[in-house]
C-alpha positions in Angstrom: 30.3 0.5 -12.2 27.7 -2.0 -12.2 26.4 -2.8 -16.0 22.6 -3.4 -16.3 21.0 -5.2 -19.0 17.4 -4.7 -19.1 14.7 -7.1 -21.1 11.5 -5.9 -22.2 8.7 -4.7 -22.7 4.9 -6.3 -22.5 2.0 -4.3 -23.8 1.3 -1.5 -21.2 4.1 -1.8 -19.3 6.7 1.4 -19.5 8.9 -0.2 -17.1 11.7 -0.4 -18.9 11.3 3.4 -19.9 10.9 4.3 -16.5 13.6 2.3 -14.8 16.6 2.7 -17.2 15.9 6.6 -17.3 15.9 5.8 -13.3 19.5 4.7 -13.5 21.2 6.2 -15.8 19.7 9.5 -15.4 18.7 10.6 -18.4 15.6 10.4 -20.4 13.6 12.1 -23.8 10.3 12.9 -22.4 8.8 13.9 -26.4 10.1 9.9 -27.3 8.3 8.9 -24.3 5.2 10.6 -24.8 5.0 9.4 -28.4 5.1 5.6 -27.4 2.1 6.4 -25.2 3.3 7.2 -21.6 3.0 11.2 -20.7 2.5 10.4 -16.9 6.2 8.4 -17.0 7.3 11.1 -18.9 6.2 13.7 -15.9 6.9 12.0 -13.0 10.6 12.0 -14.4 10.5 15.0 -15.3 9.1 16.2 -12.0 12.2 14.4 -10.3 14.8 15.0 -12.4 17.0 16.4 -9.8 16.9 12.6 -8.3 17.1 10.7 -11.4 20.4 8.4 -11.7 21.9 5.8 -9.7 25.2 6.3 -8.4 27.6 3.4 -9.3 25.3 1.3 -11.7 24.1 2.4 -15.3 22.0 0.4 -18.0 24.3 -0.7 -21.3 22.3 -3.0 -22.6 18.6 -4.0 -24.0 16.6 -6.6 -25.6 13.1 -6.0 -26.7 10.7 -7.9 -28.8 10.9 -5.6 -31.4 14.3 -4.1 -32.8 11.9 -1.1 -33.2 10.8 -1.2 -29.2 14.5 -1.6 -28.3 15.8 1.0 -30.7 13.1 3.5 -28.7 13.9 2.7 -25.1 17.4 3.0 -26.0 17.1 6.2 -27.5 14.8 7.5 -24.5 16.9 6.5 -22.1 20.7 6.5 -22.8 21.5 3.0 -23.4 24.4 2.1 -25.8 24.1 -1.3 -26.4 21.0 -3.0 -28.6 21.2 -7.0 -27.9 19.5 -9.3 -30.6 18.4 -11.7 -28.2 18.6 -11.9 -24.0 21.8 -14.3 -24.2 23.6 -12.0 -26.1 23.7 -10.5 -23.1 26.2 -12.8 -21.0 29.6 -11.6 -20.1 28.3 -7.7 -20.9 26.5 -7.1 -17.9 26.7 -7.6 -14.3 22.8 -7.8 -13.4 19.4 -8.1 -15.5 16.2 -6.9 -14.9 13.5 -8.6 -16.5 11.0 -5.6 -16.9 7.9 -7.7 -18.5 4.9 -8.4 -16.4 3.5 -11.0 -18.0 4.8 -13.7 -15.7 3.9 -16.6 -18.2 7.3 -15.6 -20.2 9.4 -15.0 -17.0 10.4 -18.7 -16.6 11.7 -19.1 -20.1 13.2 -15.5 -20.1 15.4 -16.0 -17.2 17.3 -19.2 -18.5 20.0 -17.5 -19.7 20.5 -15.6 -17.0 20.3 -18.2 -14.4 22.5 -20.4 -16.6 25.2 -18.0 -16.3 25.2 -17.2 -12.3 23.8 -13.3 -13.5 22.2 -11.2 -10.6 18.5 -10.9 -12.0 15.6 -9.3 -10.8 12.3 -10.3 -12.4 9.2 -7.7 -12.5 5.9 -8.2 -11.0 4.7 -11.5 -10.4 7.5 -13.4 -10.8 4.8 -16.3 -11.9 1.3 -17.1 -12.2 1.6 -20.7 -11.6 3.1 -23.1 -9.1 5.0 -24.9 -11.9 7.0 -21.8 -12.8 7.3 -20.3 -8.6 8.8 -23.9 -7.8 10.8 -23.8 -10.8 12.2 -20.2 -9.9 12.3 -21.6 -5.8 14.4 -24.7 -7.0 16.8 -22.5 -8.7 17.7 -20.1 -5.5 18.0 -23.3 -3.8 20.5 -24.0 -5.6 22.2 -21.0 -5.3 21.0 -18.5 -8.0 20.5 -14.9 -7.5 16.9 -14.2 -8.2 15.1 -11.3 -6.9 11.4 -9.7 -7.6 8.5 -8.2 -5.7 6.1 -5.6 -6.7 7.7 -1.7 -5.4 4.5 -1.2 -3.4 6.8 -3.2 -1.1 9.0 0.2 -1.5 5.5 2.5 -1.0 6.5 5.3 1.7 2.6 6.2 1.9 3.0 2.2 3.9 6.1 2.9 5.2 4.6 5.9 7.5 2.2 3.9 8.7 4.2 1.1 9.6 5.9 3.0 11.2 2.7 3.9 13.6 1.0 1.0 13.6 1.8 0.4 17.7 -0.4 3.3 18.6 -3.4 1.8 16.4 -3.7 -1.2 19.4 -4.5 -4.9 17.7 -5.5 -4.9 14.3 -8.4 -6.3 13.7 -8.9 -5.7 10.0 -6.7 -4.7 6.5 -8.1 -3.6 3.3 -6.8 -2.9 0.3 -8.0 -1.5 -2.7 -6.9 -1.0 -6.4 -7.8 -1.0 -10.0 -7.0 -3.7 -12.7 -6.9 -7.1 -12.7 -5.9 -10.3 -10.0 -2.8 -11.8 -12.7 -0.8 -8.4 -12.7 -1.9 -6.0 -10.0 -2.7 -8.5 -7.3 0.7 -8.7 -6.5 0.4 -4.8 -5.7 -2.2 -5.4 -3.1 -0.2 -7.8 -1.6 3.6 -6.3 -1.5 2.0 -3.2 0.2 0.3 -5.0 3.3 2.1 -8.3 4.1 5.3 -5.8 4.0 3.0 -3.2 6.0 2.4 -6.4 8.5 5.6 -7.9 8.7 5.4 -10.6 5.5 2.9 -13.1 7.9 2.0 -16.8 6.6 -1.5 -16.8 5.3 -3.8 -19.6 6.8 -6.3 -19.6 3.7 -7.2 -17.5 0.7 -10.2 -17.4 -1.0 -11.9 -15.6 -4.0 -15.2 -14.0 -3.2 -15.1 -11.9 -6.4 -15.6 -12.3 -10.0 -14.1 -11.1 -13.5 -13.3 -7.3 -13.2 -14.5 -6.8 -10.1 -11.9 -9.5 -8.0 -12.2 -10.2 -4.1 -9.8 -12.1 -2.0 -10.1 -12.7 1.5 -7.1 -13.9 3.4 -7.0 -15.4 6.9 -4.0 -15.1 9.2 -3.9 -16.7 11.5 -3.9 -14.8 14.9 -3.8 -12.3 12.9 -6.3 -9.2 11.2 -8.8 -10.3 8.2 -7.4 -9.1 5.3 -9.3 -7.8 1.8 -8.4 -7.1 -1.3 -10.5 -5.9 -4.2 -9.3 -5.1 -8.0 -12.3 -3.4 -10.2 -11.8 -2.7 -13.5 -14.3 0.1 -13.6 -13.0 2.4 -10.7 -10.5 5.2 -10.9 -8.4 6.5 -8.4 -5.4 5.6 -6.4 -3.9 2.1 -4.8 -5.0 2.3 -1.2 -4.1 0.6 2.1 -6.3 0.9 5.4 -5.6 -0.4 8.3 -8.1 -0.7 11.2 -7.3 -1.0 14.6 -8.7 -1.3 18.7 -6.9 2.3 18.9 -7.3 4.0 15.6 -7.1 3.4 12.1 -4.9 4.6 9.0 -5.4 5.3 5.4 -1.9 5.0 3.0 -2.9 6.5 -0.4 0.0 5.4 -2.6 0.7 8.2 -5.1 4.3 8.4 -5.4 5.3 5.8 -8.0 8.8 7.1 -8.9 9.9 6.6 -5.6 9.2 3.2 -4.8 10.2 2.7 -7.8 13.7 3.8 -7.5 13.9 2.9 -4.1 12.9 -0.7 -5.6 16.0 -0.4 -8.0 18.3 1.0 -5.0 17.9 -2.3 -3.4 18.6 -4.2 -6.3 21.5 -2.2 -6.9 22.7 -2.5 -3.6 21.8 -6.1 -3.7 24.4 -6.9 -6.6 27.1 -4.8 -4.7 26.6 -7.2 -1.4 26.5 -10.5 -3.3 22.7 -11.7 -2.9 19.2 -10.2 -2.7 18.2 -8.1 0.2 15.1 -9.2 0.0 14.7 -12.6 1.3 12.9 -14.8 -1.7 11.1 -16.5 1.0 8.8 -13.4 1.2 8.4 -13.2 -2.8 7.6 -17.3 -2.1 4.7 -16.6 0.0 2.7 -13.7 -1.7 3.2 -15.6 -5.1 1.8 -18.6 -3.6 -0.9 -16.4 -2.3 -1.5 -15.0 -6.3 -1.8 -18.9 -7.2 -3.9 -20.0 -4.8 -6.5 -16.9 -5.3 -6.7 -17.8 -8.9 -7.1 -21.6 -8.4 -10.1 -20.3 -6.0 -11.6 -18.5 -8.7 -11.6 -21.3 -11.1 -13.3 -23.6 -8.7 -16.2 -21.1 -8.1 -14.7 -19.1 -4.3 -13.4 -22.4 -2.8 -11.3 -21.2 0.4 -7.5 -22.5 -0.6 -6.2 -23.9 3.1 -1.7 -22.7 2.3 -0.6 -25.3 4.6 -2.0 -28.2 2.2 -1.2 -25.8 -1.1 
């Protein structure tokens, strides 16, 4: 049996609600409605049949509050309350960092990293090219670090990967979603650099503005690719791809199964002895993330990633 320890949680982020009940199988939907997350709270309850992952099951957790970590521990079937994330070490045999505010992921993971734990760190992984090449120096050296955003997961993208031959040459990708650059961006671009085949970007640049964020991204030889984050819209992440043949609208709906397809891989991750997913790929779209921003800042400069 694989022990989890999970850390959390950031303001608006059920995460580590969702994912523990996801593993151990178990969750109090009245608990999780009264922190503020009904939708969670239905989507499990609208799965329940698949809820649990064989061979792994979450022990501990750490929250910011003894309050917050009393609640997800109650909600979700977890014995152990830590006082702090090191009090984790020699308990557990993986951590997932389920915060998205990637400014505290660096700090977060040191005790993890410092004792050889398997860790997977929640969308972004960072926000800065301080704390990626920080994070990229420590897998160099050997350290099990895994993260991505589960759009990467979607199977809305999946079935159109799985087509994409029969659209002819792509010409052009868009991709659209609500929210902001810093926290969803990484959404955008799990779900069509995986849909693509994880490609190098030639440049990015911002053509946006704040709550309503554009990014352009040239690959080369490849399709122009958009993304755009409002604030202000509702409705659904969505992928289309265009092509010489055809084209193909992915409508990603179905959170609870990337999401515990997301957790399968970790799982399955730990089991083998290093991360499935190759952190090369995580590299690259958080580079991506970086250099958008840094193209805001300086008013839509385009960010040539060969020079970055």
């Amino acid at each position: 049996m694989i022990r989890i320890g999970v850390l959390g949680m950031s303001p608006g982020n059920a995460h580590p609600y969702s994912w523990s009940a996801i593993v151990n199988g178990h969750f109090d939907g009245d608990e999780i409605c009264r922190i503020g997350y009904p939708a969670v709270a239905a989507y499990l309850e609208a799965n329940r049949d698949t809820i649990g992952i064989p061979g792994a099951r979450v022990t501990h957790v750490w929250a910011q509050s003894p309050e917050i970590a009393r609640s997800i521990a109650a909600a979700t079937g977890i014995s152990n309350i830590a006082q702090n994330p090191a009090e984790m070490v020699g308990e557990v045999d993986a951590v997932m960092l389920l915060r998205d505010d990637p400014e505290s992921h660096r700090e977060m993971s040191v005790p993890c990293i410092g004792a050889g734990i398997p860790l997977f760190v929640d969308k972004p992984l960072a926000f800065s090219g301080v704390d990626l090449d920080w994070f990229a120096g420590c897998v160099r050296k050997g350290s099990f670090v895994m993260s991505c955003s589960s759009m990467r997961y979607a199977a809305e993208c999946r079935v159109i990967r799985q087509d994409i031959e029969a659209l002819g040459k792509i010409s052009l990708v868009t991709a659209v979603g609500k929210k902001d650059w810093k926290k969803y961006g990484i959404h955008l671009l799990e779900a069509v650099f995986s849909l693509l085949g994880d490609p190098v970007a030639g440049s990015v640049r911002h053509a946006g503005e704040t709550d309503r964020e554009v990014v352009v991204i040239e690959l080369p030889g490849g399709p122009a690719v958009t993304l755009h984050l409002f604030s202000e819209i509702t409705g659904t992440f969505q992928v289309s791809v265009f092509g010489e043949k055809g084209w193909k609208l992915a409508e990603i709906k179905n959170s609870y199964s990337m999401f515990r397809d997301n957790i399968v891989e970790f799982v399955r991750s730990v089991e083998e002895g290093r991360p499935r997913l190759d952190f090369r790929k995580t590299e690259n779209l958080i580079r991506i993330l970086v250099a958008a921003e840094r193209s805001r800042l300086s008013g839509g400069e385009k960010i040539k990633m060969d020079s970055f």
